[in-house]
C-alpha positions in Angstrom: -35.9 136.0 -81.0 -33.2 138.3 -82.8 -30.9 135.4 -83.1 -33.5 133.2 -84.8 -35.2 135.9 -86.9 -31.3 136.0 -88.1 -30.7 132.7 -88.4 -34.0 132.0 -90.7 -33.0 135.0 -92.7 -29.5 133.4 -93.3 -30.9 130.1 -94.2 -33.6 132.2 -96.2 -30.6 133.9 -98.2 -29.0 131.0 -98.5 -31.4 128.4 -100.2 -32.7 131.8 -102.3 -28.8 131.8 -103.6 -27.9 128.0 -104.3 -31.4 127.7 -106.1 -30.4 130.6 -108.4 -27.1 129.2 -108.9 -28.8 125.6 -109.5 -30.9 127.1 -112.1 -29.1 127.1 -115.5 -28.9 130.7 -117.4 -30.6 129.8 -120.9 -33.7 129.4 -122.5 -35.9 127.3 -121.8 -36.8 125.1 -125.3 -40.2 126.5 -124.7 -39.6 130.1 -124.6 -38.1 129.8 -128.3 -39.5 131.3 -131.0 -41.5 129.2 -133.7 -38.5 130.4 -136.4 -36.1 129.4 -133.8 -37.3 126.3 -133.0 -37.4 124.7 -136.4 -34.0 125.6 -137.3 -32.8 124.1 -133.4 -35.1 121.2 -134.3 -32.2 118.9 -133.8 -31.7 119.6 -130.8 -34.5 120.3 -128.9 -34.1 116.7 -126.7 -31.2 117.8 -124.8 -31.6 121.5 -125.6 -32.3 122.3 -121.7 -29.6 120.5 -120.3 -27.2 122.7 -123.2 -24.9 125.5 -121.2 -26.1 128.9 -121.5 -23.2 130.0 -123.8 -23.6 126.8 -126.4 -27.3 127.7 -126.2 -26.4 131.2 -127.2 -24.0 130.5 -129.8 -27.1 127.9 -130.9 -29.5 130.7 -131.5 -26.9 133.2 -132.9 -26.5 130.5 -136.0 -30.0 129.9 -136.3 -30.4 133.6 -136.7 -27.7 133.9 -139.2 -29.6 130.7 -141.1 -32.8 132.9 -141.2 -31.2 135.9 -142.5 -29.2 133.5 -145.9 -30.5 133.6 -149.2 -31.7 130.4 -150.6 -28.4 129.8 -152.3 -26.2 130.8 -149.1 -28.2 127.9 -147.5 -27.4 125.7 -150.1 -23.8 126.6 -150.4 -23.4 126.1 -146.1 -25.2 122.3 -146.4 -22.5 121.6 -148.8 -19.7 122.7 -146.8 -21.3 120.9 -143.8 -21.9 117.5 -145.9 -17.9 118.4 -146.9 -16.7 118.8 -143.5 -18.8 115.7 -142.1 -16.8 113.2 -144.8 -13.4 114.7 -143.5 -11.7 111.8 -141.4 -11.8 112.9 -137.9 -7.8 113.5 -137.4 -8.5 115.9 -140.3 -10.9 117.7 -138.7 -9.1 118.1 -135.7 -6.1 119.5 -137.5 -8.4 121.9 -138.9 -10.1 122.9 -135.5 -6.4 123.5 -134.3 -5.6 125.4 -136.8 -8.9 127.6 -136.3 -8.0 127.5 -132.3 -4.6 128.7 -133.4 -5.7 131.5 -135.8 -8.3 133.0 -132.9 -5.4 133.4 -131.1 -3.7 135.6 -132.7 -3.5 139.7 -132.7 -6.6 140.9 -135.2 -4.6 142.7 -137.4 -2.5 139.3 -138.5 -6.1 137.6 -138.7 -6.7 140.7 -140.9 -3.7 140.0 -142.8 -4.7 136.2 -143.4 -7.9 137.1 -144.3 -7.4 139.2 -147.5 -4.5 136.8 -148.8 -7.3 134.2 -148.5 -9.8 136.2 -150.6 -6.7 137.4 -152.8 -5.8 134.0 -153.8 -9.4 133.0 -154.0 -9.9 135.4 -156.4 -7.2 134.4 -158.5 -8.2 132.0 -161.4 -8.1 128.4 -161.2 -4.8 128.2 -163.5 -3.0 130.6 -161.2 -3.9 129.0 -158.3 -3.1 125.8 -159.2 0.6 127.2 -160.2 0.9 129.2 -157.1 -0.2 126.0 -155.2 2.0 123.8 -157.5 5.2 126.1 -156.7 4.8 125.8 -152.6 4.7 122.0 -152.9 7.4 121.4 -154.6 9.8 123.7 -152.3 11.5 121.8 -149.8 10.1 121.9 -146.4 12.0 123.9 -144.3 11.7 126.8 -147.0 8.4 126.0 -146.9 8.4 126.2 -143.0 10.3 129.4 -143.0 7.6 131.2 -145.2 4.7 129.7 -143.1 6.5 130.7 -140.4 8.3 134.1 -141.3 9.5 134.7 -137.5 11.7 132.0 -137.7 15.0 131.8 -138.0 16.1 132.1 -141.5 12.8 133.4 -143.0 13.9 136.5 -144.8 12.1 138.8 -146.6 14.1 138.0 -150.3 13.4 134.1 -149.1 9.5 135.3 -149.4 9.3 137.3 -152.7 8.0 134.9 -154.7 5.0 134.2 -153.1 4.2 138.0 -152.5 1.8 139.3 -154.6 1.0 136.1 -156.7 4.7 135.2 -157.0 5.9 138.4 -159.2 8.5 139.5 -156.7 6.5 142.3 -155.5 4.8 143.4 -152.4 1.0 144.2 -152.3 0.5 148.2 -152.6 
């Protein structure tokens, strides 16, 4: 009687496990709010048989989408419409390069970050000049300030791209 008693509870523990393992770790479409379900709209057809983590990532943007202004919206549809015209090799260059920057330390994504906004922030004329200048260097100068850890990339080789290209560091 012991041994069967056992035995069931094994098989009991067993088919209690592999169903919860069978069971995926989401949300169901149904259990999403109104709000969230408009925005997921898209993809409410195959939003069950989503992973849990793309659901996740799913519901963080559409939260993010609730919380834009009118014009943030706006300016995000344009960059999507922007990004859906990019040939597909482009895009996958630029999903490298995004892979590659999530690798590396935070204070060099940091670092990227605020030259990015710097030179966004310059005017059009400056960066047209600044962008103007790196084009027409030849491309293993070009390399070696891309790539300052290489070989040859020293830090007079650099100076005229620091700081808008006057020679000086950012203080």
């Amino acid at each position: 009687m012991k041994k069967a008693l056992g035995w069931g509870l094994l098989f009991l523990i067993l088919t209690l496990a592999d169903f919860s393992w069978a069971q995926p770790g989401g949300s169901p479409w149904e259990k999403l709010s109104p709000q969230e379900q408009q925005v997921l709209k898209p993809f409410k057809e195959r939003w069950n048989a989503l992973s849990p983590e793309r659901q996740e990532r799913l519901r963080r943007g559409a939260d993010r989408w609730q919380k834009m202004t009118p014009e943030d919206r706006k300016e995000a549809e344009e960059r999507l419409k922007k990004w859906q015209t990019l040939p597909p090799d482009q895009r996958d260059l630029i999903r490298k390069r995004y892979e590659d920057f999530r690798k590396l330390p935070p204070a060099e994504q940091e670092r990227i970050r605020d030259r990015s906004k710097w030179f966004g922030d310059l005017p059009p004329e400056r960066r047209r000049e600044l962008k103007e200048r790196w084009q027409s260097l030849p491309e293993p100068e070009r390399r070696d300030l891309y790539q300052p850890e290489r070989k040859g990339a020293t830090e007079e080789r650099r100076q005229p791209f620091k700081n808008g290209g006057r020679g000086r560091g950012r203080d």
